[in-house]
DRENDO-1510 file (C-alpha; in Angstrom, 1 decimal, always signed):
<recs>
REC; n; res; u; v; w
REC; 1; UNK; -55.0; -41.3; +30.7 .
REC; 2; UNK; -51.2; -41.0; +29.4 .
REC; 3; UNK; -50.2; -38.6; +27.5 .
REC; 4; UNK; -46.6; -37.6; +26.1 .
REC; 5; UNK; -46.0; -33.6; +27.6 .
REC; 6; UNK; -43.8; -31.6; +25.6 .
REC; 7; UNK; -41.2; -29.9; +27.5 .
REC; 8; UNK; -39.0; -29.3; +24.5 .
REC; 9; UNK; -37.3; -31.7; +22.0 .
REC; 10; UNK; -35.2; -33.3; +24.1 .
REC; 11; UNK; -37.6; -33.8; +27.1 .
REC; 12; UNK; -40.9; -35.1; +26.8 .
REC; 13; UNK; -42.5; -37.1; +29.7 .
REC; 14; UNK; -45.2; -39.3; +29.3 .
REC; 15; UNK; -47.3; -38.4; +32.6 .
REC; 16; UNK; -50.9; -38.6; +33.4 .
REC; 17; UNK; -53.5; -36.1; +32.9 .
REC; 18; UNK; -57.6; -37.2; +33.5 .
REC; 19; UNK; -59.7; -38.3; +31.2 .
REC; 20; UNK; -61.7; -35.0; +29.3 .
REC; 21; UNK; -65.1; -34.3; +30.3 .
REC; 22; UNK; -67.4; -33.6; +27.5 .
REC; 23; UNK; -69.9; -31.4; +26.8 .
REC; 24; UNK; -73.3; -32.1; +25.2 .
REC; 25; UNK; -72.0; -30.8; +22.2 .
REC; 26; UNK; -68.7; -32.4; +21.6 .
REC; 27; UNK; -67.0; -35.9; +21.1 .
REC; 28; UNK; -64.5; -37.7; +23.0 .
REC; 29; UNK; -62.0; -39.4; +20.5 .
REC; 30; UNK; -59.8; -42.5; +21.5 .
REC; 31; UNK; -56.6; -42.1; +19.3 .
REC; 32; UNK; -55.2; -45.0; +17.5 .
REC; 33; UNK; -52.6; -43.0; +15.9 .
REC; 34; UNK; -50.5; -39.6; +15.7 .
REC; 35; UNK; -48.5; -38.5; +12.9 .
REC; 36; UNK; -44.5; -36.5; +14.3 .
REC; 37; UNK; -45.1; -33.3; +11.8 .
REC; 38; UNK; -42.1; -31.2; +11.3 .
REC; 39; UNK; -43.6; -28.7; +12.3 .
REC; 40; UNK; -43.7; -30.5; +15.8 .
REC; 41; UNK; -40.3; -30.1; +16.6 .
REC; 42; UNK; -39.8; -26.4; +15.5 .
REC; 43; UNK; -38.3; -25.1; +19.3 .
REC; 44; UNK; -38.7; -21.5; +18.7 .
REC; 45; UNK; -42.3; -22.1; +18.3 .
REC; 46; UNK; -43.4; -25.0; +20.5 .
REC; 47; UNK; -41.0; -24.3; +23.3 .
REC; 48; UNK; -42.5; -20.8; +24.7 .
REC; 49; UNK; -45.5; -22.6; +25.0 .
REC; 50; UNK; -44.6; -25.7; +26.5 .
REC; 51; UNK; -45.5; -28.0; +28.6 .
REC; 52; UNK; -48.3; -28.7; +26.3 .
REC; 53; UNK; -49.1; -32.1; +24.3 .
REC; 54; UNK; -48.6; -31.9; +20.5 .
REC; 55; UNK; -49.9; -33.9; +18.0 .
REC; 56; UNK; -52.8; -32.1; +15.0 .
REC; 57; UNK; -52.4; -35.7; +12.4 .
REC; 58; UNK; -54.6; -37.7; +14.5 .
REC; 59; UNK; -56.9; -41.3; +13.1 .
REC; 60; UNK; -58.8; -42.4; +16.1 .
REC; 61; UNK; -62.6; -43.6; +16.5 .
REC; 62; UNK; -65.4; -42.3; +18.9 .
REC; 63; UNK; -65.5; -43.4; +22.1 .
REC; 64; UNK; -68.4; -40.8; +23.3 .
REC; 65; UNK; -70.6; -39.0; +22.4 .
REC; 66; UNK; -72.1; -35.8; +23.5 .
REC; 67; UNK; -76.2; -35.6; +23.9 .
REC; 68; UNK; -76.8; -33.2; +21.5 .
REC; 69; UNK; -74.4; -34.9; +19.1 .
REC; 70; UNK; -76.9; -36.7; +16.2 .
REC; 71; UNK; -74.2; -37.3; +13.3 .
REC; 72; UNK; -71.9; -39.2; +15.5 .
REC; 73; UNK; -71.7; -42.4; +17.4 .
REC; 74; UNK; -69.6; -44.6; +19.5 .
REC; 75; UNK; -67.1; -46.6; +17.3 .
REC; 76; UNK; -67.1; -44.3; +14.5 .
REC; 77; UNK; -63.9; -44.2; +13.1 .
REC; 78; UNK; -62.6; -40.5; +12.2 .
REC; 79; UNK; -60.3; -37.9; +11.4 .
REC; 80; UNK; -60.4; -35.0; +13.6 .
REC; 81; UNK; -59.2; -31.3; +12.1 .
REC; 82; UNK; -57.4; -29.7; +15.2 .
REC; 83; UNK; -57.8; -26.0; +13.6 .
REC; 84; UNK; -61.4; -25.6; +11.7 .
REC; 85; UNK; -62.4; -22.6; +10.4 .
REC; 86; UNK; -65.6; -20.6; +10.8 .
REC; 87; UNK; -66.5; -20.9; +7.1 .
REC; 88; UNK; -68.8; -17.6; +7.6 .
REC; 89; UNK; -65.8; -14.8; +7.5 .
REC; 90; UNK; -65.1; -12.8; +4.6 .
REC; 91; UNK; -61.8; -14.7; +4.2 .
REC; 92; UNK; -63.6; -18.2; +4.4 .
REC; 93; UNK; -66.2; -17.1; +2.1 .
REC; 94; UNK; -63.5; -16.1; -0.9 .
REC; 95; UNK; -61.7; -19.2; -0.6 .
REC; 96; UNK; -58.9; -18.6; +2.0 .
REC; 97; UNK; -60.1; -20.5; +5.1 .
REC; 98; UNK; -56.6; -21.4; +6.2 .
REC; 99; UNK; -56.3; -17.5; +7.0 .
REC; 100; UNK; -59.8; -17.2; +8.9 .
REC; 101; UNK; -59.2; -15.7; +12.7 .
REC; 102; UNK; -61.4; -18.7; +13.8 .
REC; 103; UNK; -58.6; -21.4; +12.8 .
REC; 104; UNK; -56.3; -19.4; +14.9 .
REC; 105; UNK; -58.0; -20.0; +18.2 .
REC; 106; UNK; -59.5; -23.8; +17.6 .
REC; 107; UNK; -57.7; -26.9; +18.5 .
REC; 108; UNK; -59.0; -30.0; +20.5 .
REC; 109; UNK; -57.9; -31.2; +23.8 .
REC; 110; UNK; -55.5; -32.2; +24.5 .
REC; 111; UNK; -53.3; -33.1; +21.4 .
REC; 112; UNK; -53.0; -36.0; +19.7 .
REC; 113; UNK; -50.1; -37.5; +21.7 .
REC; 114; UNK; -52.8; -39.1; +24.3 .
REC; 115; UNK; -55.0; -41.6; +24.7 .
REC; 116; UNK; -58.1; -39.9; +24.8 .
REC; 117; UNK; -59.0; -35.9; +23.4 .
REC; 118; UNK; -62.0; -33.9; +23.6 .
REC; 119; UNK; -63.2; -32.4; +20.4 .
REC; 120; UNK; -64.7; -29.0; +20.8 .
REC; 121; UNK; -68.2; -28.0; +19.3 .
REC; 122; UNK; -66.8; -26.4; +16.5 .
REC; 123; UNK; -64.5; -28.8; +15.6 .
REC; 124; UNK; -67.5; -31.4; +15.8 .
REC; 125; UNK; -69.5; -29.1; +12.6 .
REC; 126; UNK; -66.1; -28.0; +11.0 .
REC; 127; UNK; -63.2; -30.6; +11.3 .
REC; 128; UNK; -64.5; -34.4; +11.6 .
REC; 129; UNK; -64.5; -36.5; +8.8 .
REC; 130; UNK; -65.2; -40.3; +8.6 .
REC; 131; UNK; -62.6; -42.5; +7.8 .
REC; 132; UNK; -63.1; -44.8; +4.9 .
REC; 133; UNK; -63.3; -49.0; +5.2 .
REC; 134; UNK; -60.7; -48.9; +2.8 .
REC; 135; UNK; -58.0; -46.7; +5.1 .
REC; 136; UNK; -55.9; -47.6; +8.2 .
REC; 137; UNK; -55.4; -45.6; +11.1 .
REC; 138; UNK; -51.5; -45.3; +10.0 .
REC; 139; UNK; -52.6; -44.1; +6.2 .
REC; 140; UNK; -55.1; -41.6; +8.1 .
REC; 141; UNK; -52.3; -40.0; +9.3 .
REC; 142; UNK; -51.6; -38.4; +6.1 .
REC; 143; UNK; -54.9; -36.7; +5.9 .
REC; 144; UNK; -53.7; -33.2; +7.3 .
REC; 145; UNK; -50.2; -33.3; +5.7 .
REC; 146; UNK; -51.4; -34.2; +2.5 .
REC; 147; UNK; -54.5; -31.6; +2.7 .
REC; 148; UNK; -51.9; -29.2; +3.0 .
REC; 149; UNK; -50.1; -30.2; +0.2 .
REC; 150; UNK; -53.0; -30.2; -2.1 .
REC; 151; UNK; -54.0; -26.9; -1.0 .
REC; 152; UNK; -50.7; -25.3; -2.0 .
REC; 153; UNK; -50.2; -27.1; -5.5 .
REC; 154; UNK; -53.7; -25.5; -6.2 .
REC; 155; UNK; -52.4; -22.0; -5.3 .
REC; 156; UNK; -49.1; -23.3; -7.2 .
REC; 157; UNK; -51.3; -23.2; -10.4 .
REC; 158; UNK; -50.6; -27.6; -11.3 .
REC; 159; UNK; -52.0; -28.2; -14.6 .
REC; 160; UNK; -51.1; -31.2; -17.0 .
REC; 161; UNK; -47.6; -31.3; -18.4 .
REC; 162; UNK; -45.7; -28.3; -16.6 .
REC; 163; UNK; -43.2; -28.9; -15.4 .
REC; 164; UNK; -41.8; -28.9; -11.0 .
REC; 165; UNK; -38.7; -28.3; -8.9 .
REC; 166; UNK; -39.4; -29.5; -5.3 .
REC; 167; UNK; -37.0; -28.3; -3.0 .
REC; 168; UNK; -37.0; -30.0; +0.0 .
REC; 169; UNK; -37.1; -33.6; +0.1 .
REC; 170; UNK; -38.4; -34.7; +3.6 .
REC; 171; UNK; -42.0; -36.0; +4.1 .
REC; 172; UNK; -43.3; -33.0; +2.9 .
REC; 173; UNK; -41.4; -32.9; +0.2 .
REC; 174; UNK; -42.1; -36.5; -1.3 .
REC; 175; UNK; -46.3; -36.0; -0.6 .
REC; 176; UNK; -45.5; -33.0; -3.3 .
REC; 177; UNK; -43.5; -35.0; -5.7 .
REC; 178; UNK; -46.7; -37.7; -5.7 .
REC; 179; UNK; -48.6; -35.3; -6.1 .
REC; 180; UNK; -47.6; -33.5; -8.8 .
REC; 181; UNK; -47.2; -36.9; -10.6 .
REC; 182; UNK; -50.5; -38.1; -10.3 .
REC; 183; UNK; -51.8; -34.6; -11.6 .
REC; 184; UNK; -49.1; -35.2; -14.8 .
REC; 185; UNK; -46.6; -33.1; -14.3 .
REC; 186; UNK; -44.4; -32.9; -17.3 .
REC; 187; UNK; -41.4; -33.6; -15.1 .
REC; 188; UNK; -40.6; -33.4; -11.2 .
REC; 189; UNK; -36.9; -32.7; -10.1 .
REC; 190; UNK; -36.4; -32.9; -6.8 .
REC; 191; UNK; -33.1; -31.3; -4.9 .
REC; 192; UNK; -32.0; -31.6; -1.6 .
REC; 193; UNK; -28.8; -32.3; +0.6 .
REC; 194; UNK; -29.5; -35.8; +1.8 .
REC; 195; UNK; -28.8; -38.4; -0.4 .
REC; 196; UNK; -31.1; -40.4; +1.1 .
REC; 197; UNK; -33.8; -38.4; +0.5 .
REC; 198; UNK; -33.3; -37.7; -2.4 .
REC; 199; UNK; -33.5; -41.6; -3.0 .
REC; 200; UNK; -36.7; -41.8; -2.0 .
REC; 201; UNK; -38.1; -38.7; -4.3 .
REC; 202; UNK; -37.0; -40.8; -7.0 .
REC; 203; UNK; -38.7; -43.5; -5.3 .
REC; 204; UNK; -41.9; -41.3; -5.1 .
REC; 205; UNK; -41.7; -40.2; -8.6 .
REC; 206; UNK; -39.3; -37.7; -9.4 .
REC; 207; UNK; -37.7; -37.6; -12.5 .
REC; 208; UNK; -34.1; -36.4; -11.7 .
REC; 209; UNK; -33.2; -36.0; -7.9 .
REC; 210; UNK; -30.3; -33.6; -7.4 .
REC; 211; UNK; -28.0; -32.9; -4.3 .
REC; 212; UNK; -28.1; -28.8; -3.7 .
REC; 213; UNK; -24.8; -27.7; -4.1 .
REC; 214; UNK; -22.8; -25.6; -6.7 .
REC; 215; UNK; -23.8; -25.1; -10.5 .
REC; 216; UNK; -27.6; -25.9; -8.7 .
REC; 217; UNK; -29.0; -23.8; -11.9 .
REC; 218; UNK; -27.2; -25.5; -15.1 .
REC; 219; UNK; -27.7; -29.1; -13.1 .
REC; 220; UNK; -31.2; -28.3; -13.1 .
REC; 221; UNK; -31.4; -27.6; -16.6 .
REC; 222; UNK; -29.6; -30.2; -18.0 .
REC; 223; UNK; -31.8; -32.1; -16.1 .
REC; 224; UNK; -35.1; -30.6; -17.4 .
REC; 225; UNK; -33.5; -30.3; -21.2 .
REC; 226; UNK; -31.9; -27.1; -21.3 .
REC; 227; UNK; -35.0; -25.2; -19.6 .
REC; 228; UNK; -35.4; -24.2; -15.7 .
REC; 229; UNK; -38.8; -25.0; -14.4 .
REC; 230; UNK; -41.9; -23.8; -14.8 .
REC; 231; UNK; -43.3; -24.3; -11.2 .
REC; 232; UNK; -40.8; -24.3; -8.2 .
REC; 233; UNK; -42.4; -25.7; -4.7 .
REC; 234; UNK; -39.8; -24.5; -1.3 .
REC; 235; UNK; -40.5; -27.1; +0.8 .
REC; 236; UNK; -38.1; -26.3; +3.6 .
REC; 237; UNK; -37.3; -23.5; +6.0 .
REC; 238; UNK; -33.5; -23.1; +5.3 .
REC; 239; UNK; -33.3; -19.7; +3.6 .
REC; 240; UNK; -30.7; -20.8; +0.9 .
REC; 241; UNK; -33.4; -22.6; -0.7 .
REC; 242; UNK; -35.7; -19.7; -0.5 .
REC; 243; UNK; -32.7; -17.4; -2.3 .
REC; 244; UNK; -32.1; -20.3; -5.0 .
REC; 245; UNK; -36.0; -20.8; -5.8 .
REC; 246; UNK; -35.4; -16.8; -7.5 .
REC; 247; UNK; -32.5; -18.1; -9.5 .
REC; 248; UNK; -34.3; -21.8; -10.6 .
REC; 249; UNK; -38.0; -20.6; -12.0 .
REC; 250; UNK; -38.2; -20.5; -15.7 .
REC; 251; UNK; -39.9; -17.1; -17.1 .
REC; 252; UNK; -43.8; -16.7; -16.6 .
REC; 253; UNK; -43.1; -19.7; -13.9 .
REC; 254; UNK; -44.8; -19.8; -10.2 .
REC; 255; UNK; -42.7; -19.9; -6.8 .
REC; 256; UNK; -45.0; -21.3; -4.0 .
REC; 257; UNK; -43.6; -21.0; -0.6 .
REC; 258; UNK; -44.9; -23.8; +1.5 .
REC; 259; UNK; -42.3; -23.9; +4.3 .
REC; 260; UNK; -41.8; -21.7; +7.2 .
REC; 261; UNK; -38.4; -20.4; +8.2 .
REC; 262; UNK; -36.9; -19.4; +11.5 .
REC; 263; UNK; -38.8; -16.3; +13.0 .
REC; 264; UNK; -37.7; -12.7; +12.1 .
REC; 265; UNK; -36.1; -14.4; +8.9 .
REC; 266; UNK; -35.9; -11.7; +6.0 .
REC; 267; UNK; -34.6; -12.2; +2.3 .
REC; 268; UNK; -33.2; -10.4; +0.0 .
REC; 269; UNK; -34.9; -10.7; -3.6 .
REC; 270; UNK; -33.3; -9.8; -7.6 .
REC; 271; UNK; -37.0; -7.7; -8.0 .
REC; 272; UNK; -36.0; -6.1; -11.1 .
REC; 273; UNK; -35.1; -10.0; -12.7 .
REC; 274; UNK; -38.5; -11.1; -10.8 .
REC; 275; UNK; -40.2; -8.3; -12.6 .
REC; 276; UNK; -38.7; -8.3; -15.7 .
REC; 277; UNK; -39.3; -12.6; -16.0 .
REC; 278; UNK; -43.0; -12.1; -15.1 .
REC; 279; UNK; -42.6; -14.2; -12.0 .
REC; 280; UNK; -45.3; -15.3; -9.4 .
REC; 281; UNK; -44.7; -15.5; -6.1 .
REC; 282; UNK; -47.1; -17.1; -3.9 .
REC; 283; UNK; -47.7; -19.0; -0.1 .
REC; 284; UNK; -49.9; -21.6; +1.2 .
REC; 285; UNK; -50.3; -22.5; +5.0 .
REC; 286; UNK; -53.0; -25.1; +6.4 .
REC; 287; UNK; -55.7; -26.9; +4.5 .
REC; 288; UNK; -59.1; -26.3; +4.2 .
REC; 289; UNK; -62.3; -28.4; +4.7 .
REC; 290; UNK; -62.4; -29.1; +1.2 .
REC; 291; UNK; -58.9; -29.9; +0.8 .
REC; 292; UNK; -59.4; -32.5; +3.5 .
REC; 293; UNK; -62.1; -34.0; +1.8 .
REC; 294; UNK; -59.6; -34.2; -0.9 .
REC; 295; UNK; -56.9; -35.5; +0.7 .
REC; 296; UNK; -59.0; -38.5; +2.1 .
REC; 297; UNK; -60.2; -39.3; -1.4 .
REC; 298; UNK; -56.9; -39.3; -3.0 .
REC; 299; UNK; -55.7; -42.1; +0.0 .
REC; 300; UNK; -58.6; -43.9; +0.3 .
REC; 301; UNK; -58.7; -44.3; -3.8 .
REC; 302; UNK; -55.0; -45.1; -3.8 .
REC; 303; UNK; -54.2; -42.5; -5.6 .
REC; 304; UNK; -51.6; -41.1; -3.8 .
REC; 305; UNK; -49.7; -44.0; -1.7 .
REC; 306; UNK; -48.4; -43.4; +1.9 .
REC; 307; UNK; -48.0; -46.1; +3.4 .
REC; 308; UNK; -44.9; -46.3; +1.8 .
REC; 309; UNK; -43.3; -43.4; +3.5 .
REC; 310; UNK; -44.0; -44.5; +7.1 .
REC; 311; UNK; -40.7; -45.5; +8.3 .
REC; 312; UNK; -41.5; -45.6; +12.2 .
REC; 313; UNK; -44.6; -46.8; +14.9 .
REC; 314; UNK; -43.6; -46.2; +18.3 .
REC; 315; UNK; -45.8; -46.1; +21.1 .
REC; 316; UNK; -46.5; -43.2; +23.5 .
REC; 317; UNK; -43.5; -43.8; +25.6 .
REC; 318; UNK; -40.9; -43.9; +22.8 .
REC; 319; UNK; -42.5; -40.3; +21.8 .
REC; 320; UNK; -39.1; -38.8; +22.6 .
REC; 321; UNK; -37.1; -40.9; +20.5 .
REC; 322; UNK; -39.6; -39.9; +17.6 .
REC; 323; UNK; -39.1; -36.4; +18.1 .
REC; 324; UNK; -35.5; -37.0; +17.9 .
REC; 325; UNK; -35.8; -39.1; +15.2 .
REC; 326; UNK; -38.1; -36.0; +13.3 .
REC; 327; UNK; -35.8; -33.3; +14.2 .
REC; 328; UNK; -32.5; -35.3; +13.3 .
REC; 329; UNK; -34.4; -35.5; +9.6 .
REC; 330; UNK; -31.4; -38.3; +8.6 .
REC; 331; UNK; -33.3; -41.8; +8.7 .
REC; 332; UNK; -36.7; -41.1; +8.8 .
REC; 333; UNK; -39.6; -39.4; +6.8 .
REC; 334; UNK; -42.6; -40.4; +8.7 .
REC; 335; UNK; -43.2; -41.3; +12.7 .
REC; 336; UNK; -46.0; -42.4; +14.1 .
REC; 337; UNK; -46.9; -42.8; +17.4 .
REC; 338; UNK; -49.7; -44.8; +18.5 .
REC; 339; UNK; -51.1; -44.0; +22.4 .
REC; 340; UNK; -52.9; -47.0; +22.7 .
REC; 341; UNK; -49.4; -49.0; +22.9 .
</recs>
């Protein structure tokens, strides 16, 4: 089978590898499509590990089935979790599965930038879910971002008529702006330094849309009538935006950290104004089995709206201009690649 090999983000090959062998307890999976995630084209994580074939925001059906497999069958259309959980450990059981040791060490074979991957036995009783009639293989896509996304606005605290700052405006970004709309949020600003971006937030339901830049804090009040913001969502990695989210939460307000930043990365924090303002400071990484089922609700109901974001659909061997096109971050928000093309 093809599959696009990861050398680093400006080298990927598409090359053959054979066809996985399944066990009696697992699934072969025949991908259709494969969301670019930021995340994908973060060097100082992915390179030390390459060559390897990304690819975790999968939509594909069965194409085999393993004998001891009842649940399953061939032509089942499905999204496939690449980390699962145990949902047995102490930090499954109190609600924090994105933290469980088992996540850590589960993914399926290869990655979702192939034709074909295996799905490990775990992954087969934790991490697949059926794909509704009512949902293409692109909106699918969106599953595992989106799950993420709803998992951090629940640690953010949402609740009807607060009112958000997202900063960060890429794909990300935007799925929180939706998101915070269709759960009423009083009002959404969203600030970033592309312009184009930004346009789209606006697009996706943000109030006021700001370029970062100086006098960020009294443009983001007169935005949000004289008041800063109760909840304020980082949604990128650069660390000016994790300094300004400190200076842009109104008193009492939440600060949830949904991004990660380059390794080693340390920030310096006002504590004593933190303190003194009754401030929250909290992080979110992964989603959860429930947050999946979630996310595919809130698609599949159209609810949330995706489709609308996908601004690329390549096939396999174009996978290097979509990691360009990801890790440029100027014209697109979301790539797809599809390895059956």
């Amino acid at each position: 089978m093809r599959v696009a090999m990861y050398y680093n983000n400006h080298d990927i090959r598409v090359e053959e590898k054979p066809l996985p062998k399944i066990g009696p307890d697992e699934l072969l999976v025949k991908v259709w499509a494969s969301g670019v995630c930021g995340s994908d084209v973060l060097e100082w994580y992915r390179v030390p590990k390459a060559p390897l074939v990304l690819g975790h925001e999968i939509a594909g059906e069965v194409a085999e089935v393993g004998s001891h497999v009842n649940d399953w069958k061939v032509g089942d259309r499905v999204f496939v979790s690449h980390h699962v959980p145990c949902n047995m450990c102490r930090h499954c059981l109190s609600n924090h599965h994105s933290v469980c040791d088992t996540l850590a060490r589960t993914n399926f074979d290869p990655g979702g930038f192939a034709e074909y991957l295996r799905v490990p036995a775990i992954n087969v009783r934790n991490g697949v879910f059926r794909l509704p009639e009512t949902m293409s293989y692109h909106e699918a896509v969106f599953i595992e971002p989106l799950a993420c996304v709803f998992r951090g606005q629940l640690h953010a605290g949402w609740a009807p008529s607060k009112r958000f700052l997202v900063i960060g405006a890429g794909i990300t970004g935007l799925m929180h702006v939706k998101l915070a709309d269709r759960v009423g949020a009083g009002r959404i600003i969203a600030v970033d330094i592309n312009r184009k971006r930004l346009t789209s937030a606006a697009e996706c339901g943000a109030d006021a849309a700001i370029v970062a830049g100086p006098d960020l804090v009294e443009r983001v009040m007169t935005a949000n009538d004289g008041r800063l913001p109760e909840v304020v969502i980082v949604a990128t990695g650069a660390v000016s935006a994790v300094s300004e989210a400190f200076r842009l939460v109104d008193k009492g307000g939440r600060i949830l950290f949904f991004a990660p930043t380059d390794p080693g990365l340390e920030v310096s924090m006002p504590f004593n104004e933190l303190w003194r303002k009754e401030i929250t400071m909290t992080s979110s990484y992964a989603g959860s089995p429930r947050d999946i089922v979630a996310a595919i609700e809130l698609i599949a109901s159209k609810k949330i709206l995706v489709s609308d974001m996908i601004t690329h659909v390549l096939p396999l061997e174009r996978t290097q201009e979509g990691f360009s096109l990801v890790a440029e971050a100027e014209s697109s928000l979301k790539v797809i690649i599809e390895p059956q093309f």
